[in-house]
BAMIPA-509231 format. One record per residue: chain; x, y, z of N, C-alpha, C in turn. Coordinates in steps of 0.02 Angstrom, whole numbers, plus 50000, padded with zeros to 5 digits. Example, Ala and Ser with C-alpha at 12.3 -4.5 7.8 and 13.67 -1.06 7.14 Angstrom:
2
bavo	n_xx	n_yy	n_zz	ca_xx	ca_yy	ca_zz	c_xx	c_yy	c_zz
A	50660	49716	50390	50615	49775	50390	50660	49835	50390
A	50642	49888	50354	50684	49947	50357	50645	50002	50394
//
This chain:
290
bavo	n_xx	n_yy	n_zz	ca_xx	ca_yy	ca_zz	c_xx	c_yy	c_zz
A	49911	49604	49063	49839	49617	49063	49821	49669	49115
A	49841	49661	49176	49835	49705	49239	49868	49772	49199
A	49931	49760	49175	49937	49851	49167	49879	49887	49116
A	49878	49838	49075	49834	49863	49025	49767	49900	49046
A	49737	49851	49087	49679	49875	49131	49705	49940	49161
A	49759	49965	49180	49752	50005	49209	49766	50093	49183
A	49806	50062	49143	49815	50107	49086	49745	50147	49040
A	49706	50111	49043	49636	50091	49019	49594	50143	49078
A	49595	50119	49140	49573	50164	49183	49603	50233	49187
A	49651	50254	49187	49685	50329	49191	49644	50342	49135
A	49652	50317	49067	49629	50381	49019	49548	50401	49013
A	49521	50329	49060	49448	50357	49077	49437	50415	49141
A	49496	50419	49170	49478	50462	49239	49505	50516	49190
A	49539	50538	49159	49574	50599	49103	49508	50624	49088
A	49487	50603	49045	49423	50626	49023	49373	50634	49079
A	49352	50607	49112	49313	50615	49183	49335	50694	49210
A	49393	50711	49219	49400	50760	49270	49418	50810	49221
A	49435	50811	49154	49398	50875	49137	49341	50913	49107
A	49282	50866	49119	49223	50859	49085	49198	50896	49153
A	49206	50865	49225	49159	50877	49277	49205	50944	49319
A	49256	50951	49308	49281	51031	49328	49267	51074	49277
A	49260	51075	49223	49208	51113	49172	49145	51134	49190
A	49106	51083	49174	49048	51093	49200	49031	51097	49278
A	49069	51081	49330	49059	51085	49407	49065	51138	49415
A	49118	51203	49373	49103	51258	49414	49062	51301	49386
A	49029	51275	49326	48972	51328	49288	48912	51323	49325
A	48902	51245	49341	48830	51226	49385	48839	51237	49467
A	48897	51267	49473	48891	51302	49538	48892	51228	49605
A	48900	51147	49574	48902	51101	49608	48971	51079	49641
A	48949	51093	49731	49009	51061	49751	49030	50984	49749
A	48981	50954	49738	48965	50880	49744	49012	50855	49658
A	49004	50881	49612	49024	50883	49539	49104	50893	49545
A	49100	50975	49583	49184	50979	49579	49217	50935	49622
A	49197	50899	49670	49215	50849	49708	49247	50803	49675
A	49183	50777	49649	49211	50706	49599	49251	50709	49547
A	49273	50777	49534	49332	50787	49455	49384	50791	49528
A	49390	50818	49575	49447	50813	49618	49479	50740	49629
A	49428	50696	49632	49439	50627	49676	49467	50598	49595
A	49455	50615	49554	49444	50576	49462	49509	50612	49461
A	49554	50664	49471	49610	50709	49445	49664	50656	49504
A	49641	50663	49580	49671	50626	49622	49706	50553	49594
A	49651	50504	49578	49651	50447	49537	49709	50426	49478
A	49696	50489	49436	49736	50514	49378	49822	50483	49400
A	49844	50513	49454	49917	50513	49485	49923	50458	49514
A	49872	50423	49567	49874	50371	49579	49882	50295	49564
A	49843	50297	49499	49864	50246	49450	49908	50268	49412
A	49941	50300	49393	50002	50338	49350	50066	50293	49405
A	50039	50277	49469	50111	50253	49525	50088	50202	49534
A	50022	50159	49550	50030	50105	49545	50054	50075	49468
A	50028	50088	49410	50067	50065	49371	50143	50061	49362
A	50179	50119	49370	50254	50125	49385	50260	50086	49428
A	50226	50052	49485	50247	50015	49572	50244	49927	49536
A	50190	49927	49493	50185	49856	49459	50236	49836	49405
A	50285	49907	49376	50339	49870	49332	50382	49869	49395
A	50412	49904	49420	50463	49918	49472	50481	49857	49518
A	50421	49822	49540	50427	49774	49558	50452	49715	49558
A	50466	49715	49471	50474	49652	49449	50545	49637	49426
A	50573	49705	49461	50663	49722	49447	50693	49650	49489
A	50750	49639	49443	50765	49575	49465	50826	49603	49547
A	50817	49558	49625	50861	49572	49682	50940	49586	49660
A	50971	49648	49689	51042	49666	49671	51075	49653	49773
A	51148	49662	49749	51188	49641	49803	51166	49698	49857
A	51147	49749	49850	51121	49826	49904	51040	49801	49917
A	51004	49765	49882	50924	49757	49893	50895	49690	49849
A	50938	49638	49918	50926	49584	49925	50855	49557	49905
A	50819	49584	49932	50738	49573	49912	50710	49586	49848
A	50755	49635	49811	50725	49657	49744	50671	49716	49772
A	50636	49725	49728	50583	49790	49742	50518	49763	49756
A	50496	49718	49788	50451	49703	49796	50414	49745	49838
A	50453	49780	49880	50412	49839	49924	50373	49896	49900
A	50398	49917	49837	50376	49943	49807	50271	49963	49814
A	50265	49906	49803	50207	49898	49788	50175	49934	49848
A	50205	49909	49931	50175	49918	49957	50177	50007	49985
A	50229	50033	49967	50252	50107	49959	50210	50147	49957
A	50202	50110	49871	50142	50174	49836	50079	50156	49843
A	50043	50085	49894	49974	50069	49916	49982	50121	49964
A	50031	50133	50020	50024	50195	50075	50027	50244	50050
A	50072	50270	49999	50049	50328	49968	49996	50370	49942
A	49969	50338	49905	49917	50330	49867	49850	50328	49938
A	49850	50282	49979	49810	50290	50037	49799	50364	50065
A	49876	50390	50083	49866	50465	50101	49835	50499	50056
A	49866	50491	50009	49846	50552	49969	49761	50550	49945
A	49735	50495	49936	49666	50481	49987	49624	50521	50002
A	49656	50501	50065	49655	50531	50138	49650	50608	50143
A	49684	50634	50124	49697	50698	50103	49639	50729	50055
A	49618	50719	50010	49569	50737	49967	49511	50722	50004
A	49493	50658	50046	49414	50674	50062	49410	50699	50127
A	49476	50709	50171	49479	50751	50204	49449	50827	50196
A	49466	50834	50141	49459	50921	50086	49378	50930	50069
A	49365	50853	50059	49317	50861	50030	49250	50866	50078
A	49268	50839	50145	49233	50831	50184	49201	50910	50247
A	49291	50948	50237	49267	51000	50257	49241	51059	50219
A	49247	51048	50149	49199	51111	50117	49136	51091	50114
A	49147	51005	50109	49026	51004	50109	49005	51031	50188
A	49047	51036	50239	49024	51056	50298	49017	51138	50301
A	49065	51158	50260	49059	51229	50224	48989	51255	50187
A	48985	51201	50165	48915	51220	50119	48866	51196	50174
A	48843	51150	50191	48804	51125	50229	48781	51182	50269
A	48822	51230	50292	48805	51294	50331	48783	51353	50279
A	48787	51340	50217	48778	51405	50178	48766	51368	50104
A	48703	51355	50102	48706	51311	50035	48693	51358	49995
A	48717	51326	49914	48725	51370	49868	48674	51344	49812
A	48640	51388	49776	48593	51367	49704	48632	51318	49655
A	48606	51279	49649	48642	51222	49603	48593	51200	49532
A	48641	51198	49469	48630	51169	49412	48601	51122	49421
A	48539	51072	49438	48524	51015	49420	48534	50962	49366
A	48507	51002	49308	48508	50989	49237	48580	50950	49230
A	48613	51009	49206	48704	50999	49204	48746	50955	49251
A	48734	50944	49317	48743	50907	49363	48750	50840	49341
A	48668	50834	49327	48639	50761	49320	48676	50731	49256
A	48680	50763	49218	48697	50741	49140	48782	50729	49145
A	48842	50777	49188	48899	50751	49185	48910	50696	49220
A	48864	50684	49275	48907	50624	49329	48863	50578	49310
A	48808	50563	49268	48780	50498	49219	48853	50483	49209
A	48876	50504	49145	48926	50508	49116	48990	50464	49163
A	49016	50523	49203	49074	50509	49260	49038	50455	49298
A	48972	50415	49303	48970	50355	49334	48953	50295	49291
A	48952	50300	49229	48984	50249	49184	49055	50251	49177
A	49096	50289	49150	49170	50291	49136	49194	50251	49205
A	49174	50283	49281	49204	50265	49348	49184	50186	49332
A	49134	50161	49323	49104	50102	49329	49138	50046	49283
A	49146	50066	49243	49213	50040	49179	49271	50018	49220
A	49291	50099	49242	49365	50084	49257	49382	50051	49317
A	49324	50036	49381	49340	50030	49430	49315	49931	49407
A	49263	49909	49372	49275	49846	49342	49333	49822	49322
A	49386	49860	49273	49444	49844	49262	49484	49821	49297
A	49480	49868	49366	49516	49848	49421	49515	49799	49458
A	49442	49784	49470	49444	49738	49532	49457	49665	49528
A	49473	49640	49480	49505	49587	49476	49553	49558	49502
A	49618	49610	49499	49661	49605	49508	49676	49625	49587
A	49628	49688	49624	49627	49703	49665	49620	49659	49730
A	49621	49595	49731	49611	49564	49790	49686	49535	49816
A	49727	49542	49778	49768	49468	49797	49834	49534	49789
A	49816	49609	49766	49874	49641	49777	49842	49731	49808
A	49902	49752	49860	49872	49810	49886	49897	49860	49836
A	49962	49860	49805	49960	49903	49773	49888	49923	49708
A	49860	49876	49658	49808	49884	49653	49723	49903	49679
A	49748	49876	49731	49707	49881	49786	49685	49946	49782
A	49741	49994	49796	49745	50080	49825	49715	50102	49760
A	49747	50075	49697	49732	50101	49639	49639	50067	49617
A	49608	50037	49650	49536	50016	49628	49510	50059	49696
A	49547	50068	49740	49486	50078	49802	49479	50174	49791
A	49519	50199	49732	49525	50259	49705	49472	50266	49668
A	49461	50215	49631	49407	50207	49568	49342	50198	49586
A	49328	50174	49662	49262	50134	49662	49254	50214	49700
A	49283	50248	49746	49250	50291	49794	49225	50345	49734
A	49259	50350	49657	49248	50365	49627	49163	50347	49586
A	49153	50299	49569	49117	50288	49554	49051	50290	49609
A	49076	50318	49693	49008	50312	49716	49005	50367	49730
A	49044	50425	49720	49029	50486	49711	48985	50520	49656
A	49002	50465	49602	48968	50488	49526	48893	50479	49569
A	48895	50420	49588	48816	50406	49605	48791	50441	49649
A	48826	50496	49692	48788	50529	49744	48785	50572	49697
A	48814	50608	49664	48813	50677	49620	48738	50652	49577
A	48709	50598	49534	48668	50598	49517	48601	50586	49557
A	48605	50566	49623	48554	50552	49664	48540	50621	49669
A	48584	50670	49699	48571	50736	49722	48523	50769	49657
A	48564	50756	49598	48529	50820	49529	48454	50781	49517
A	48437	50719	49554	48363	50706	49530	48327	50749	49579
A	48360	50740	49663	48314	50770	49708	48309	50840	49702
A	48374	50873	49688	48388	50955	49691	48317	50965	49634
A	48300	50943	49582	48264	50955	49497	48206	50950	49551
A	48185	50889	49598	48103	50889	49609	48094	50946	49681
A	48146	50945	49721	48140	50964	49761	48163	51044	49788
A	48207	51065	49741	48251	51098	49737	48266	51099	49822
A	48301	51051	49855	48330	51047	49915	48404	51038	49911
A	48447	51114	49911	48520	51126	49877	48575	51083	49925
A	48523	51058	49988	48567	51047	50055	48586	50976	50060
A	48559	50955	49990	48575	50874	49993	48628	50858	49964
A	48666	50892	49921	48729	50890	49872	48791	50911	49930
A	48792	50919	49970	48850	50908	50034	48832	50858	50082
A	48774	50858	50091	48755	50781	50136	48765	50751	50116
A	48786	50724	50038	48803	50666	50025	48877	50663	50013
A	48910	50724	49986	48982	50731	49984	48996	50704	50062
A	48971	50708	50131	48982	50701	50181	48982	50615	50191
A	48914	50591	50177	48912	50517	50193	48957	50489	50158
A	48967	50501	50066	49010	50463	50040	49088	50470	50087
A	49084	50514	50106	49181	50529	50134	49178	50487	50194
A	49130	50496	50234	49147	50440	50299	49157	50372	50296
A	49118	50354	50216	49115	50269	50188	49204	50256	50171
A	49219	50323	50123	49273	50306	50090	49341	50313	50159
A	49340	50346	50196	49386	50353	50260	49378	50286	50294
A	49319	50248	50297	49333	50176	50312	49380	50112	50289
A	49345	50134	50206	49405	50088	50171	49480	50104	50190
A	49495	50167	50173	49563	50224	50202	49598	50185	50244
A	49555	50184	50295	49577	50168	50374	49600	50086	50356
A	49576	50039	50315	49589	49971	50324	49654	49948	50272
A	49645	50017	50205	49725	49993	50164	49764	50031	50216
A	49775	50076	50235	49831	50098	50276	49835	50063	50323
A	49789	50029	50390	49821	49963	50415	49857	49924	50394
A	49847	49898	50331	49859	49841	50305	49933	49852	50262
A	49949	49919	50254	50007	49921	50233	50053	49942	50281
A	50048	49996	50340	50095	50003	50369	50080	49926	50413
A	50062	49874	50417	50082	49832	50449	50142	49783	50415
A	50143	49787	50335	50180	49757	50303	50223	49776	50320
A	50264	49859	50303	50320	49877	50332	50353	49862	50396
A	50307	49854	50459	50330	49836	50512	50349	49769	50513
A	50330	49729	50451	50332	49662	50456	50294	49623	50503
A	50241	49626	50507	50219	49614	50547	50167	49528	50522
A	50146	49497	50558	50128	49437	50540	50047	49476	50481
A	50051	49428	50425	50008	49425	50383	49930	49408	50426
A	49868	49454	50394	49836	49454	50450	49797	49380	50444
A	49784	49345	50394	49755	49299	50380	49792	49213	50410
A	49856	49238	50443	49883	49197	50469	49901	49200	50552
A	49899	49155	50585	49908	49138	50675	49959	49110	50665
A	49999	49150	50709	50078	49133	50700	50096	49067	50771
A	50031	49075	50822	50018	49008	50859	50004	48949	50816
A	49969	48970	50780	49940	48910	50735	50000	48852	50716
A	50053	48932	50684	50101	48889	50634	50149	48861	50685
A	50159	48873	50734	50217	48869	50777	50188	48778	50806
A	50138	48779	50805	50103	48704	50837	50120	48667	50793
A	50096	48686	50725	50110	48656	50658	50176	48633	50651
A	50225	48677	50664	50294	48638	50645	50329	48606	50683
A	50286	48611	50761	50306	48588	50826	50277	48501	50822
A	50229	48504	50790	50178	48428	50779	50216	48370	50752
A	50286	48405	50704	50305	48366	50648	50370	48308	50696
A	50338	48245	50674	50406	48201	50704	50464	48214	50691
A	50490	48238	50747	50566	48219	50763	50598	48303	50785
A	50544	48347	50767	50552	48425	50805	50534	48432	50877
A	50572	48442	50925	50558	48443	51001	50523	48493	50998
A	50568	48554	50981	50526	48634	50993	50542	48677	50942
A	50513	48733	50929	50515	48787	50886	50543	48836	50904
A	50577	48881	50890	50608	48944	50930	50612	48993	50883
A	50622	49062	50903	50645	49113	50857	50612	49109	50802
A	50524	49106	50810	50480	49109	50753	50460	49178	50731
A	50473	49192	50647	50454	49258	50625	50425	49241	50567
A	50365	49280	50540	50337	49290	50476	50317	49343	50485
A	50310	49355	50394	50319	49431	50370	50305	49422	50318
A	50306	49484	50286	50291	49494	50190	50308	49563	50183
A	50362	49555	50096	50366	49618	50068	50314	49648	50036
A	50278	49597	50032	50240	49636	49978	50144	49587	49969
A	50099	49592	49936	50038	49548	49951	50043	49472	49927
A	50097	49447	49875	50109	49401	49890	50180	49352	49905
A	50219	49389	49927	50294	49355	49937	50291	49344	50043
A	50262	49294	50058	50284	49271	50128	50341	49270	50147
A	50356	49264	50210	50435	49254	50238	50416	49205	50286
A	50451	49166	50306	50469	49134	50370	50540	49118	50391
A	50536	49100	50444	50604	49086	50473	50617	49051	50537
A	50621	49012	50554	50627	48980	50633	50685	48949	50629
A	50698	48920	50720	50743	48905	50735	50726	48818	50768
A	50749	48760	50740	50716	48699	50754	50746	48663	50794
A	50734	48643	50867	50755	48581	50875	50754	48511	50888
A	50789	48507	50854	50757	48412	50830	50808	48351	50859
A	50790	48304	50838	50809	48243	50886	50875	48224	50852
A	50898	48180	50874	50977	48149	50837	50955	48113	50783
A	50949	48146	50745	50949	48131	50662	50978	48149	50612
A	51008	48102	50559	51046	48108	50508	51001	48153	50450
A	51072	48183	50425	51047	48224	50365	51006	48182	50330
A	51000	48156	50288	50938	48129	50255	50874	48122	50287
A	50872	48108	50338	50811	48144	50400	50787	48210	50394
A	50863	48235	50400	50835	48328	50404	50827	48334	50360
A	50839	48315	50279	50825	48331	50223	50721	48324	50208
A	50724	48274	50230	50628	48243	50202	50587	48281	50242
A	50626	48310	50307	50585	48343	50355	50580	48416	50331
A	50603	48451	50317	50628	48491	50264	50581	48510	50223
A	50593	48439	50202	50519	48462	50130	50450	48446	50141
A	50450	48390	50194	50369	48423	50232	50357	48467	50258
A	50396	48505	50283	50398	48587	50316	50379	48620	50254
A	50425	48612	50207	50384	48667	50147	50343	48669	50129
A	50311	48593	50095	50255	48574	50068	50190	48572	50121
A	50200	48593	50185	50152	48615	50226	50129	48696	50232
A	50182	48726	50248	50187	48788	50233	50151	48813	50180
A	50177	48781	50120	50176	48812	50056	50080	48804	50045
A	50066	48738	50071	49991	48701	50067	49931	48784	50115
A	49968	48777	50183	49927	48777	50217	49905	48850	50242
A	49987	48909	50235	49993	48957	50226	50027	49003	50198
A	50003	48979	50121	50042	49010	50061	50105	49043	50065
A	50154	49035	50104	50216	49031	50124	50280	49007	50089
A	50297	49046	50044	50348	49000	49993	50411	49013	50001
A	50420	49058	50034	50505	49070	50062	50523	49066	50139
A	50575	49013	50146	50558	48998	50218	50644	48969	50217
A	50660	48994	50300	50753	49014	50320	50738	48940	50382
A	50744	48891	50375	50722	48872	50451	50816	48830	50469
A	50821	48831	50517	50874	48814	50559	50869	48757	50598
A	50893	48691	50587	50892	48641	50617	50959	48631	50647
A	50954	48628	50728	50995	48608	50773	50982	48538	50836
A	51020	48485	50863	50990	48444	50893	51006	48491	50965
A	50984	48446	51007	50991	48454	51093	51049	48474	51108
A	51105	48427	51068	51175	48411	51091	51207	48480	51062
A	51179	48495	50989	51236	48539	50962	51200	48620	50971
A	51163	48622	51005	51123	48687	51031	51158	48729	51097
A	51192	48648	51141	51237	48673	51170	51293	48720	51164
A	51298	48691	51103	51373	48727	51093	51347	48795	51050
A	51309	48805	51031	51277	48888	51010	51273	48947	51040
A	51304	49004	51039	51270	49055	51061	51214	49098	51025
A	51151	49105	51062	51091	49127	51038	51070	49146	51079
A	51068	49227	51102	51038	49268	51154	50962	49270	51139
A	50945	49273	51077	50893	49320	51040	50835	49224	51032
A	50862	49181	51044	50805	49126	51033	50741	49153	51088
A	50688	49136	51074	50616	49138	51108	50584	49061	51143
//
């Protein structure tokens, strides 16, 4: 269903960006040719998150243990830059114009990005469904929506430019929309180069969990605690336990309240944990415990 949706969205941004680079450079609108840039941008973007959403689902080989689950998060940074890059572009020619504004089509304006802010509005609905619970989608809706609020500055401008003829508002708004959309920017590219670093999931306190597994009868202490994620939803954990003189069938039930807590409390479904007692910790070498 997700690919479909998205598939669905490309061939609405197809049509979008060559309707409004047609008409953007007849009506002389930088605000118009903007939004067929960001709609052409889009085009490639979902073209890789879709490729990042089959790719993913490649089953783990003996060289990439994990399988491709990274994937996803690859082409959410990718896709972020490349972003990044366009309203970068876009930000310094409305400052271009802003110093030297140019006579603009109203008429023609108004009538393509109606248009390009239904199609955006379609396609960026399609998306957001799916968009919460994965970044690679994510990159691919947060493409669609800056899209769709560009359509809407391009038509705010062609009502005021028609009453007002004030040409200086069709880069003021190419400007505000880019500082909105460099916000979002700024929070998927956090959020993905932190994955790569592996870094703790942000919605989780890795104090939290460490108390949590420290609470459970018959664990003295916790050590050598790590969580991570390949991808928006595959968790990792891993610790190092030590627990009291207890028989395997002990460590077994304890085990599975560890998971079934985990799994409950911070959606955590893959988890390495290491149970050692007092006595046999001695005999371990472990430079790297915490």
């Amino acid at each position: 269903m997700k690919n479909r949706n998205i598939i669905w969205a490309i061939a609405i941004n197809v049509l979008i960006t060559v309707s409004e680079i047609t008409i953007g450079i007849f009506a002389g609108s930088l605000a118009l040719i903007s939004d067929a840039l960001h709609n052409f941008s889009d085009v490639g973007s979902m073209g890789l998150s879709l490729w990042g959403e089959k790719v993913k689902e490649r089953k783990p080989t003996p060289s990439k243990t994990y399988g491709y689950k990274r994937a996803e998060i690859v082409i959410a940074l990718f896709n972020a830059l490349a972003l990044l890059a366009v309203v970068v572009f876009v930000f310094a020619e409305a400052v271009k114009r802003l110093l030297h504004p140019a006579e603009i089509s109203a008429g023609l304006m108004f009538i393509v990005a109606l248009i390009a802010l239904v199609g955006n509005g379609i396609a960026t609905h399609l998306l957001e469904k799916d968009s919460h619970e994965n970044l690679n989608l994510k990159s691919a809706w947060l493409h669609s929506l800056q899209d769709a609020l560009f359509s809407l500055g391009v038509v705010v401008a062609a009502v005021v430019i028609h009453y007002t003829h004030w040409f200086i508002i069709d880069p003021l708004i190419s400007i505000f929309l880019s500082i909105y959309i460099l916000k979002e920017v700024y929070g998927l590219i956090r959020q993905t180069v932190g994955i790569l670093m592996e870094s703790v999931p942000d919605d989780i306190n890795a104090a939290e969990v460490k108390k949590e597994l420290a609470a459970f009868k018959g664990v003295k202490s916790v050590e050598d605690l790590h969580i991570w994620q390949t991808g928006s939803e595959n968790r990792f954990l891993s610790a190092h336990l030590i627990v009291g003189d207890i028989d395997s069938k002990a460590r077994h039930d304890l085990l599975c309240k560890i998971s079934e807590t985990l799994d409950k409390n911070f959606r955590i479904h893959h988890m390495t944990i290491q149970m050692v007692s007092e006595t046999e910790k001695k005999n371990l070498t472990c430079d790297h415990c915490n």
